[in-house]
NUSE-938193 format. One record per residue (C-alpha): residue in one letter; x, y, z. Coordinates in steps of 0.1 Angstrom, whole numbers, padded with zeros to 4 digits, always signed. Layout:
N
AXYZ;...
***
This chain:
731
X+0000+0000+0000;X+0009+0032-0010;X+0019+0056+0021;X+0007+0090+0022;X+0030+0115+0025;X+0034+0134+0059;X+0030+0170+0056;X+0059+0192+0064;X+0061+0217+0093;X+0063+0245+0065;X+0036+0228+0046;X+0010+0227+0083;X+0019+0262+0089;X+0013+0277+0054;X-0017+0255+0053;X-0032+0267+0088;X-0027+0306+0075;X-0044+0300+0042;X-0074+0284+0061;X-0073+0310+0085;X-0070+0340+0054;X-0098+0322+0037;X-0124+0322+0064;X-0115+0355+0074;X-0121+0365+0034;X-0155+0380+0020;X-0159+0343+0003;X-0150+0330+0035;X-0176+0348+0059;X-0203+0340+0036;X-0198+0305+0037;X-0196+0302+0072;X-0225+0328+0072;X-0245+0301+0049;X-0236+0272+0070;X-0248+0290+0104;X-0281+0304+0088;X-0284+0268+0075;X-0274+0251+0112;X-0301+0273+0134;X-0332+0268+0110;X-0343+0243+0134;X-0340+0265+0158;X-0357+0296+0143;X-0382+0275+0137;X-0388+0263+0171;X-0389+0299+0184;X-0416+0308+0152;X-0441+0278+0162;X-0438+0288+0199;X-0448+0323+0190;X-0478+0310+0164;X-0489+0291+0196;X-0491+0316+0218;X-0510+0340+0191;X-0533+0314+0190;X-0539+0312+0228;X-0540+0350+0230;X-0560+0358+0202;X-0574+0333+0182;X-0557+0296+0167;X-0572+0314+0132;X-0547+0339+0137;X-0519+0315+0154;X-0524+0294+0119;X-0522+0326+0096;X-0489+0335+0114;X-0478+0300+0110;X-0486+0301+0072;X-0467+0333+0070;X-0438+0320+0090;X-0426+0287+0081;X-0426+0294+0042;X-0404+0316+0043;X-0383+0306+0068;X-0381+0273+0039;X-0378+0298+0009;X-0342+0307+0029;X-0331+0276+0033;X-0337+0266+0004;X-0314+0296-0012;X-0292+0287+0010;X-0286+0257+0002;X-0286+0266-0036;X-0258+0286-0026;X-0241+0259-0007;X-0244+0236-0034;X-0231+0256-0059;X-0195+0259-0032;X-0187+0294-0049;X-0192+0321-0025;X-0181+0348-0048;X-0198+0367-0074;X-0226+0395-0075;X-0254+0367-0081;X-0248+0350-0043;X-0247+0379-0025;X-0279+0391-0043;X-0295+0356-0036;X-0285+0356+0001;X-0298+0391+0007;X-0331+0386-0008;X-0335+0354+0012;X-0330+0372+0043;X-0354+0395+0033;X-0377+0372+0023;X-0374+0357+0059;X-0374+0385+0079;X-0403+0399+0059;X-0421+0375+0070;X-0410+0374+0108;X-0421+0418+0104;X-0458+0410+0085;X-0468+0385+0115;X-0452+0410+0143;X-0470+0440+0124;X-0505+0424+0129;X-0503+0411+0162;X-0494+0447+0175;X-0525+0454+0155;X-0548+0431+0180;X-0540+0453+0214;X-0516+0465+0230;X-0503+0437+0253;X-0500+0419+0217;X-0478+0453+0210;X-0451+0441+0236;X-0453+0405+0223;X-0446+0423+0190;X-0418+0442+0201;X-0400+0415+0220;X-0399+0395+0192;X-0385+0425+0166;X-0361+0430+0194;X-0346+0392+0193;X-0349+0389+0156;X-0326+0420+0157;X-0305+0405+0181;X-0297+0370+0163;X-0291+0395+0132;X-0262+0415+0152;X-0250+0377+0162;X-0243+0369+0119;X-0235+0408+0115;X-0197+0403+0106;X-0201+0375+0087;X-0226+0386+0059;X-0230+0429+0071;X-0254+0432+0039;X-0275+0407+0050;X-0277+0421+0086;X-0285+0458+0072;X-0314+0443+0049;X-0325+0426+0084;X-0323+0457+0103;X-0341+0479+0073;X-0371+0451+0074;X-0374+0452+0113;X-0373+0490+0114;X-0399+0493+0090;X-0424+0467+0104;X-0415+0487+0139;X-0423+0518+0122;X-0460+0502+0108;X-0465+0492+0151;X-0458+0527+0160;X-0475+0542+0135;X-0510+0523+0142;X-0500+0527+0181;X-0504+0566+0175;X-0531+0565+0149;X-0554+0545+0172;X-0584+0565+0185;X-0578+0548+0219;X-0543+0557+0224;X-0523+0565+0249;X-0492+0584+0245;X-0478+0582+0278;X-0480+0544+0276;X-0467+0543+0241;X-0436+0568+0246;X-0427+0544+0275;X-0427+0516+0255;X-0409+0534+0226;X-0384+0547+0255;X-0376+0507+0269;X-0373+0498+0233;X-0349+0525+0221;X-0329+0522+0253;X-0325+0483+0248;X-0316+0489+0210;X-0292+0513+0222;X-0274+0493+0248;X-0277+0461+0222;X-0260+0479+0197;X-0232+0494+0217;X-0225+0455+0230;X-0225+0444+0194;X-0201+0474+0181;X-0179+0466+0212;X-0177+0427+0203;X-0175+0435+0166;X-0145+0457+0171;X-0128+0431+0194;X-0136+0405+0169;X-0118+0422+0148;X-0090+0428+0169;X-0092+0390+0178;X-0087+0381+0140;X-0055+0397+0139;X-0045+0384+0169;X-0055+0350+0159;X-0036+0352+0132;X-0005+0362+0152;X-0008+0334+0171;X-0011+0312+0142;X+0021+0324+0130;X+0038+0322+0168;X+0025+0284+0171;X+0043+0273+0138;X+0075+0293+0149;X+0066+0275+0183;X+0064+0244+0163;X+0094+0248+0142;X+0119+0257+0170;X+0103+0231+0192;X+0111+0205+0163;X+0144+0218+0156;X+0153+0215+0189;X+0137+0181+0194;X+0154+0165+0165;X+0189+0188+0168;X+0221+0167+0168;X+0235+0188+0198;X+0222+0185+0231;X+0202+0215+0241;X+0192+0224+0277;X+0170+0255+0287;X+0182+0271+0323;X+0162+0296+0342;X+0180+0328+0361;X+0191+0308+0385;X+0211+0285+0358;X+0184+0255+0370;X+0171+0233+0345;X+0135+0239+0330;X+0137+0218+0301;X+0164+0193+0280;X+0154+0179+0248;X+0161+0143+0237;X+0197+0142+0229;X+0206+0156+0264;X+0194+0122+0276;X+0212+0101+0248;X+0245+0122+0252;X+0247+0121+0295;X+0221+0095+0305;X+0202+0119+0324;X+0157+0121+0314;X+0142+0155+0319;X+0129+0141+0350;X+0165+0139+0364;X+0180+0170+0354;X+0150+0194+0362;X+0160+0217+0390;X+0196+0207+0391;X+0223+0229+0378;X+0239+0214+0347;X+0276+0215+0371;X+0260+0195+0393;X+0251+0169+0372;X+0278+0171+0343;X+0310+0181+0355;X+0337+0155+0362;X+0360+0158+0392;X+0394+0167+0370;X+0375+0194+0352;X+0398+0225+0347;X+0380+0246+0374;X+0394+0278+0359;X+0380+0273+0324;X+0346+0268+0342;X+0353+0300+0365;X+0356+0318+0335;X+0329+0308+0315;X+0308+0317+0344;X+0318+0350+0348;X+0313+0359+0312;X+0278+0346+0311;X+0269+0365+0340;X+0276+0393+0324;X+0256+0390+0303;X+0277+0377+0271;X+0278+0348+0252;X+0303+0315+0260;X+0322+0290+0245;X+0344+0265+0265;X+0352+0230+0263;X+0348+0211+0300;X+0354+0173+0311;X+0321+0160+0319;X+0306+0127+0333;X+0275+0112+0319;X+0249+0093+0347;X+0266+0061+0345;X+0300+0078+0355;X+0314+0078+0317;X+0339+0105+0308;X+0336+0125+0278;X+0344+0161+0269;X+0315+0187+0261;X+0318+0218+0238;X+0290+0241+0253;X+0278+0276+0241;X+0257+0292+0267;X+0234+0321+0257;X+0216+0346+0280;X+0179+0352+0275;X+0167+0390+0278;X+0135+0400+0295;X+0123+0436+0275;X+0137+0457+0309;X+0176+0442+0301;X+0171+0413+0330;X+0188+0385+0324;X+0157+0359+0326;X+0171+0321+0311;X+0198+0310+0299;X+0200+0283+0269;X+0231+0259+0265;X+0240+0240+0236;X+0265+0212+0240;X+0282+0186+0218;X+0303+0157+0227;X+0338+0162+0212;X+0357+0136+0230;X+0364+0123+0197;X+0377+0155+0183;X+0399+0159+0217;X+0415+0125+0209;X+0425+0136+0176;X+0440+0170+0183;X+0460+0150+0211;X+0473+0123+0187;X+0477+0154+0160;X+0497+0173+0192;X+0523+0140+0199;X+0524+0135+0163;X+0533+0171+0153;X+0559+0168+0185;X+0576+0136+0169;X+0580+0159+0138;X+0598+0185+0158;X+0618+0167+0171;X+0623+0147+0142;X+0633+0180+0124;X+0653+0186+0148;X+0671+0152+0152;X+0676+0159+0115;X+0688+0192+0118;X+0711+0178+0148;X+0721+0156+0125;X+0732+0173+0096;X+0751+0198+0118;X+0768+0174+0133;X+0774+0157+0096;X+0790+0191+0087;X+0814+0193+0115;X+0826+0159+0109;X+0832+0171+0073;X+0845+0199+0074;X+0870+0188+0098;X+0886+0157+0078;X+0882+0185+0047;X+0905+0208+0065;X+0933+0178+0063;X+0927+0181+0023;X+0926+0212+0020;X+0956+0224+0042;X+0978+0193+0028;X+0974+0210-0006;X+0983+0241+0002;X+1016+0227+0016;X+1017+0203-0016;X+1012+0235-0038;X+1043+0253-0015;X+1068+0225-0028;X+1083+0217-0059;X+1058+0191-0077;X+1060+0171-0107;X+1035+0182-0136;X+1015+0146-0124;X+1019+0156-0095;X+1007+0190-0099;X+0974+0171-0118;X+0968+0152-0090;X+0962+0182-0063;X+0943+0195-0092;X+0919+0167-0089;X+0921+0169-0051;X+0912+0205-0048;X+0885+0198-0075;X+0868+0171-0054;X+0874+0192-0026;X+0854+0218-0036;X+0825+0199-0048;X+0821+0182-0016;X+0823+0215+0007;X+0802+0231-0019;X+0775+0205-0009;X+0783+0208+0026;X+0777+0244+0026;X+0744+0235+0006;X+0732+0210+0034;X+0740+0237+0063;X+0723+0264+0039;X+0693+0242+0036;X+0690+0232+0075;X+0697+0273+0082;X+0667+0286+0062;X+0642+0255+0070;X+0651+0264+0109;X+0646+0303+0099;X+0680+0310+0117;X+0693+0325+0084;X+0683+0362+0086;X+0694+0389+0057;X+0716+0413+0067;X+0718+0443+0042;X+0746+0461+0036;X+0765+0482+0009;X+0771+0453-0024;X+0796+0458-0052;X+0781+0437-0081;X+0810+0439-0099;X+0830+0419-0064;X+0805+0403-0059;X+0808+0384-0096;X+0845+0381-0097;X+0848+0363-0063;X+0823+0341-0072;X+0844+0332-0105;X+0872+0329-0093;X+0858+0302-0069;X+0849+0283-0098;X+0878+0292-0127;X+0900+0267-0124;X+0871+0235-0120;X+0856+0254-0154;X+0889+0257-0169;X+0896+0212-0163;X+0865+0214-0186;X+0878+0241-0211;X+0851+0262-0205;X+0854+0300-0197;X+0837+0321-0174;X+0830+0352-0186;X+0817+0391-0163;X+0800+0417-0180;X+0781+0446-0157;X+0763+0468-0175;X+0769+0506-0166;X+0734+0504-0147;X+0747+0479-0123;X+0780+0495-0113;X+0774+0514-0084;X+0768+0501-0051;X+0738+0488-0042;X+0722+0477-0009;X+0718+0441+0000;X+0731+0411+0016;X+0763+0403-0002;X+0766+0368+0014;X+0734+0358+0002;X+0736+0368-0034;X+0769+0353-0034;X+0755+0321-0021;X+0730+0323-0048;X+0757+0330-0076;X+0780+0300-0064;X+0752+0274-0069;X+0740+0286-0103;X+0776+0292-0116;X+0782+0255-0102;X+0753+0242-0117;X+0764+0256-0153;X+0796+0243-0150;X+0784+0206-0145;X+0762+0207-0171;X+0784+0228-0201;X+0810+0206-0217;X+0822+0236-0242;X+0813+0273-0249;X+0817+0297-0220;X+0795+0308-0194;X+0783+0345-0190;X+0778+0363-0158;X+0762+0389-0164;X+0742+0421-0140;X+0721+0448-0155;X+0694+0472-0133;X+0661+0465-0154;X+0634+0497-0163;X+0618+0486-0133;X+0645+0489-0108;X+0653+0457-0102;X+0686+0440-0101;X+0690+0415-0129;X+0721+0388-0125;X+0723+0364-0153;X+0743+0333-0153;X+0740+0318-0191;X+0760+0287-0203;X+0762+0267-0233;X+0755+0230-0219;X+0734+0204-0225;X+0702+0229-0215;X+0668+0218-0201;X+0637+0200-0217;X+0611+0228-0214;X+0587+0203-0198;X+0612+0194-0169;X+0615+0233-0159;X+0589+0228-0132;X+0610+0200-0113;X+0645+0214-0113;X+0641+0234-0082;X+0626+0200-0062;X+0654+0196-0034;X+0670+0165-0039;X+0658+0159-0077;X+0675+0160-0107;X+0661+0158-0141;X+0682+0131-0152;X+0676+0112-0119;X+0672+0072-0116;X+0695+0045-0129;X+0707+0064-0161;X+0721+0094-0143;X+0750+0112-0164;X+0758+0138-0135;X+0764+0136-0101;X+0750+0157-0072;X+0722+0157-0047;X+0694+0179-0067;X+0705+0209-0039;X+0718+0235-0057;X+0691+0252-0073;X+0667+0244-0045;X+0691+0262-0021;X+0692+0292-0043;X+0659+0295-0052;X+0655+0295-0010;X+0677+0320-0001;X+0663+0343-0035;X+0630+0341-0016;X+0643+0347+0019;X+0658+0379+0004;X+0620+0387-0015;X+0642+0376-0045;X+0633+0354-0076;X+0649+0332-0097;X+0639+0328-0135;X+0651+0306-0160;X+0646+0298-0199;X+0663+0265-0213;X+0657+0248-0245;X+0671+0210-0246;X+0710+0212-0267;X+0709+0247-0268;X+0720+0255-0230;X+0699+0277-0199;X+0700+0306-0185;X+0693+0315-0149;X+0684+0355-0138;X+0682+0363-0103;X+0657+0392-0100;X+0667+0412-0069;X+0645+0440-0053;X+0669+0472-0049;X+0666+0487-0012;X+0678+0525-0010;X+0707+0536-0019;X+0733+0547+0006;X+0764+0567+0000;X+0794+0545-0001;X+0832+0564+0005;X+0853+0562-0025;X+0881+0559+0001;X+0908+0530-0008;X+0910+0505+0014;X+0943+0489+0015;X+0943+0450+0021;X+0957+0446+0057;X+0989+0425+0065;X+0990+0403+0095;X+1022+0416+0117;X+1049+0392+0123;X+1067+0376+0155;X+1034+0381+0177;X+1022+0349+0207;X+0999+0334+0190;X+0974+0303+0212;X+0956+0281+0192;X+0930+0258+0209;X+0924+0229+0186;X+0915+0195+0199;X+0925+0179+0163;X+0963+0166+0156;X+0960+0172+0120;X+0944+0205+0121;X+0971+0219+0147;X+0996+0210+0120;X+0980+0223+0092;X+0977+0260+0114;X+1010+0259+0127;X+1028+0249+0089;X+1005+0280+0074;X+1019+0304+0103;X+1049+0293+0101;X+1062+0315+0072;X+1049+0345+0095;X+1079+0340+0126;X+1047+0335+0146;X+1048+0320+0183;X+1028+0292+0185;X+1017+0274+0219;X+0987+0248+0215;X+0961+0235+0237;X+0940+0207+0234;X+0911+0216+0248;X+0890+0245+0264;X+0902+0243+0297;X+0943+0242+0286;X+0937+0276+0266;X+0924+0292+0296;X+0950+0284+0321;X+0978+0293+0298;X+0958+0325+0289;X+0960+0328+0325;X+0998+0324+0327;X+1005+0345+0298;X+0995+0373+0274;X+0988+0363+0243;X+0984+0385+0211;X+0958+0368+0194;X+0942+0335+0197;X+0925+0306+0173;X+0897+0290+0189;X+0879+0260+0182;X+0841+0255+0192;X+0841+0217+0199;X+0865+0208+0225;X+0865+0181+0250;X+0866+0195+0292;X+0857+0229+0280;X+0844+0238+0248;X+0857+0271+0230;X+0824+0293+0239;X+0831+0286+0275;X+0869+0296+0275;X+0859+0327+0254;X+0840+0337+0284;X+0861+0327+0310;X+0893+0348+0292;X+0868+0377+0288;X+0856+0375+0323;X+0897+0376+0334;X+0906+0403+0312;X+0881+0423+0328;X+0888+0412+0366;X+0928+0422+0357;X+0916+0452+0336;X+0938+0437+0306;X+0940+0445+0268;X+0911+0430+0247;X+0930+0403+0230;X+0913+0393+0197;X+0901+0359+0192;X+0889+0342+0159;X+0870+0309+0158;X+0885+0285+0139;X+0856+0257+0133;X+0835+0231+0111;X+0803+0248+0132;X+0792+0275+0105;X+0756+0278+0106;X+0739+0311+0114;X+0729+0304+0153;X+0770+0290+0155;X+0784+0327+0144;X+0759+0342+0167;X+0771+0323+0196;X+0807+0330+0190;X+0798+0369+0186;X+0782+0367+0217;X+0803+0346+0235;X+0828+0377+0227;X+0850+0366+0195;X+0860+0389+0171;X+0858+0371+0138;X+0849+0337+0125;X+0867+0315+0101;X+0846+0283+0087;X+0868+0251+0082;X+0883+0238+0060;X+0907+0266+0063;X+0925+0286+0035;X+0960+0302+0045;X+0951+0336+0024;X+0922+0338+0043;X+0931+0331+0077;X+0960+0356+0073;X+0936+0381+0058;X+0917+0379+0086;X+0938+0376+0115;X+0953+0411+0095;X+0918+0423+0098;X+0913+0420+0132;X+0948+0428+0146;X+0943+0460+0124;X+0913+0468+0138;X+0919+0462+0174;X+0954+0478+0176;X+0959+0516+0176;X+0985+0524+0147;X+1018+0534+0159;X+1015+0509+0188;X+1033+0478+0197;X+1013+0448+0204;X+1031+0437+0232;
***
């Protein structure tokens, strides 16, 4: 069988207005009009045979029966109409309303002829007569609003047959006005008072219609809320001013156990809250709703059976019209699953951390260990280089510095990479020579280019030329791994360097080769860390896929970018666009290169055998004074025993590393009010957060291994120069 479709809330409530707007209607009135006419025939006629009887007692049953003949046939001619009009279920149109006016005047003329002559008989008939024009009016004020024409056609009828009494009253040779004017006096005065009733309840019915109609649209919003709350997933409570329950709906019950039975008149505290609820966040919620504001907390709660789950809960004030706080209403939804989660998502992202940082850990420590046997290699070929070699021989340091440099040029790559991820590396502007900044990049990279016969070729454009600020480090940084990536992929041609400022005011520094170039479909996945185009089993390069990922990192750390155009065969080129900062004025002063003074005491603390020989064979040339310690603790007793003009320090040193004697040799020059002696770190720790450590610690420079004799006397010239007043001895 077919079920019938249940109606929807929507659908009741439009249906109950339409009703309601439809009997209220003209269409509307007059049916009901018809139908209560129609319903108290029976009635009327009752009343009309008990009046017919009693003209026939008081007069004559000729004249009862002539009323009666009078009477009931028209009181049937109405009906009938009626039910014409009933029939025909249209209650609109000129025609009804004609037809149901002349049937009540058909009736009611009638009900006036009978009344007229039994004033006629005498005058105690007279009030018989006007008692009975006086109800006929009233049952007429009854149906008044629901048909007025019919009601005015009544009254016209009735007046006139009262009239025809009053008339024949004062025409009668026997009459007596005193007598009549006291009837016409009780007859006016009960019309009047009749008729002020009837207005009265007609306006108030009127009134009641709209209000009726109010209500009808309050009891579906009634409805609708009541059913939204009823079948609402979240549990909803309703709280009086004293925050005791009035009412729960069902999910309450499903979500804590307790029926509205249970929780009425109980506090939802009381019932809900678990004994390791955080008292403050409750403290707080309370205060905030008793001020009168909305809330939001999630609490530890307990259902009936002693079940623990947490509850979100928004609790809402209710407003009497006078700004009194007068219920509240609380809306609550079991999120213990969602607490599990964010606690699984909370261990999970602390296993990342300190994955990352395990990692980063890692690949520091990685980079110290390399560095450190890299130093070895690099210092034994500057001593190689200082003797007489064979050409072979000469080849094979070749190759060695070669392989070197490759491998400290992905060293510096991994601590570039494990810098920027851990946002320790921080751009630090400054005045930048373009042209510098070019050639010392080259000549990094000449003599690996020219093992390939390739040239590397600098052009600045007179736009580029004067100084610019910007972090010199960086783009440098950026430089070496594009000019390294050219050179691994260009067997022949040359490679251009090449800076220009652009119309829009931006840096422009190219780096084009003439290698084996890039297929224009691969362009998207060359900057992928650790991805190469070529990658898999039939790799024709080597490298870890860092290079261009680093510098397209530290390009955006700077609010740089890096663009490139390749075509496969016919080589790539790479253009870092660099945003110009203001211009500052830069000295034309020259700056002369300084020299590191000979026959000064000179401490180095350095834990390694090999790197103490590797210092003390690049000083030696100088007439230096070298004394050694091993660790930490060594350097600051013979500090302590000593002066010393200058001292290399290493950072990771067993019994005292070299942050902690830079301290302790501070904190002594101070206590013996002694010079500042400089002191340069000498160490495989180079990432940002190691300088700043060192700086703070109270070095003066920093030196990344593996060292480089020109640079290390450079900069032990550097500082001595700066920390020495000229035209004073050291010692």
């Amino acid at each position: 069988m077919k079920q019938s479709k249940t109606p929807s809330l929507n659908d009741l409530t439009l249906s109950d207005l339409a009703r309601f707007d439809e009997a209220s209607s003209a269409s509307g009135l007059l049916r009901r009009y018809t139908f209560g006419r129609m319903g108290a025939t029976s009635i009327r006629m009752l009343i009309a045979a008990i009046g017919c009887a009693l003209l026939a007692i008081l007069v004559s049953p000729k004249f009862g029966l002539l009323a009666a003949a009078v009477t009931f046939p028209l009181e049937l001619v109405e009906y009938l109409i009626l039910a014409y009009v009933r029939k025909k279920a249209n209650y609109q149109g000129r025609k009804v309303h004609l037809l149901v006016i002349f049937a009540s005047f058909v009736q009611t003329s009638g009900l006036g002829i009978c009344m007229v002559l039994a004033a006629s008989q005498s005058e105690s008939l007279r009030m018989f007569s006007w008692a009975f024009l006086f109800g006929a009016m009233m049952n007429s004020l009854l149906s008044a609003r629901f048909h007025p024409a019919s009601h005015r056609v009544r009254l016209g009828v009735l007046a006139v047959a009262g009239l025809i009494i009053l008339f024949r009253a004062l025409t009668h040779p026997e009459a007596v006005y005193t007598e009549i004017a006291s009837e016409m006096s009780a007859v006016l005065s009960m019309i009047f008072m009749v008729g002020y009733l009837f207005s009265h309840l007609s306006r108030r019915a009127k009134n009641t219609r709209q209000t009726e109609r109010a209500l009808i649209i309050q009891s579906a919003e009634a409805r609708r809320l009541a059913l939204v709350a009823e079948h609402a997933s979240d549990s909803i409570v309703l709280m009086d001013e004293n925050h005791l329950i009035t009412w729960a709906n069902s999910q309450f019950t499903d979500l804590t156990g307790y029926t509205l039975d249970d929780a009425i008149g109980h506090g939802m505290g009381e019932l809900l809250n678990h004994v390791d609820a955080d008292l403050a966040v409750i403290k707080a919620m309370n205060a905030k709703i008793e001020s009168g504001q909305s809330t939001n907390a999630r609490i530890l709660n307990k259902t009936k059976s002693g079940a623990t789950l947490w509850m979100e809960t928004h609790q809402t004030p209710v407003f009497t019209e006078d700004g009194k706080i007068r219920a509240y209403i609380a809306v609550e939804r079991d999120v213990s699953e969602l607490v599990r989660r964010e606690k699984e998502l909370h261990a999970a992202l602390d296993a990342a951390k300190k994955a990352d940082q395990a990692k980063t850990e890692f690949l520091s420590r990685m980079s110290h260990e390399l560095r450190t046997p890299a130093n070895g290699l690099y210092g034994g070929m500057e001593i190689l280089r200082e003797t007489a070699l064979s050409a072979d021989q000469k080849d094979a340091v070749a190759i060695l510095e070669t392989s070197s440099n490759r491998l400290m040029h992905l060293v510096e790559n991994i601590v570039t990479v494990t810098d920027v991820e851990s946002g320790r590396l921080k751009v630090e502007l400054c005045d930048m020579c373009v042209s510098e900044v070019l050639e010392a990049v080259a000549s990094l990279y000449r003599a690996e280019a020219a093992d390939k016969n390739v040239a590397i070729q600098i052009s600045v454009d007179s736009t580029a030329q004067k100084p610019y600020v910007a972090d010199p480090d960086l783009v440098s940084r950026i430089l070496a791994n594009l000019l390294s990536n050219s050179i691994k992929f260009t067997d022949k041609g040359a490679i251009t360097m090449y800076a220009q400022v652009d119309t829009a005011g931006q840096m422009q520094i190219s780096v084009q080769d003439t290698g084996i170039g890039i297929d224009r479909s691969k362009l998207a996945l060359i900057f992928n860390a650790f991805e190469q185009v070529d990658n898999g089993n039939t790799r024709q390069f080597d490298g870890a896929g860092l290079g261009l990922s680093t510098a397209r990192d530290l390009a955006r750390l700077m609010g740089a970018e890096i663009e490139v155009e390749a075509e496969l065969d016919k080589g790539s080129l790479f253009r870092l666009v660099l945003p110009l900062n203001e211009r500052r004025h830069v000295s034309q002063v020259a700056v002369c290169k300084p020299v590191a003074p000979h026959h000064m005491r000179v401490l180095v603390a350095e834990d390694n055998g090999t790197n103490r020989l590797l210092i003390k064979t690049m000083l030696k040339g100088a007439g230096h004074e070298l004394e050694f310690a091993q660790d930490g603790k060594q350097a600051v007793e013979q500090y302590a025993l000593k002066p010393f003009d200058f001292v290399l320090m290493d950072i990771s040193m067993p019994n005292k590393n070299g942050l902690e004697a830079t301290r302790e040799i501070r904190a002594f020059e101070a206590h013996k009010h002694l010079r500042r002696c400089p002191i340069i770190a000498v160490t495989a720790n180079v990432s940002v957060e190691d300088q700043r450590l060192c700086f703070e610690a109270g070095m003066d420079e920093f030196i990344a291994k593996p060292l480089k004799k020109e640079l290390l006397l450079q900069t032990i010239g550097n500082v001595l120069a700066a920390s020495v007043p000229q035209g004073k001895p050291l010692h």
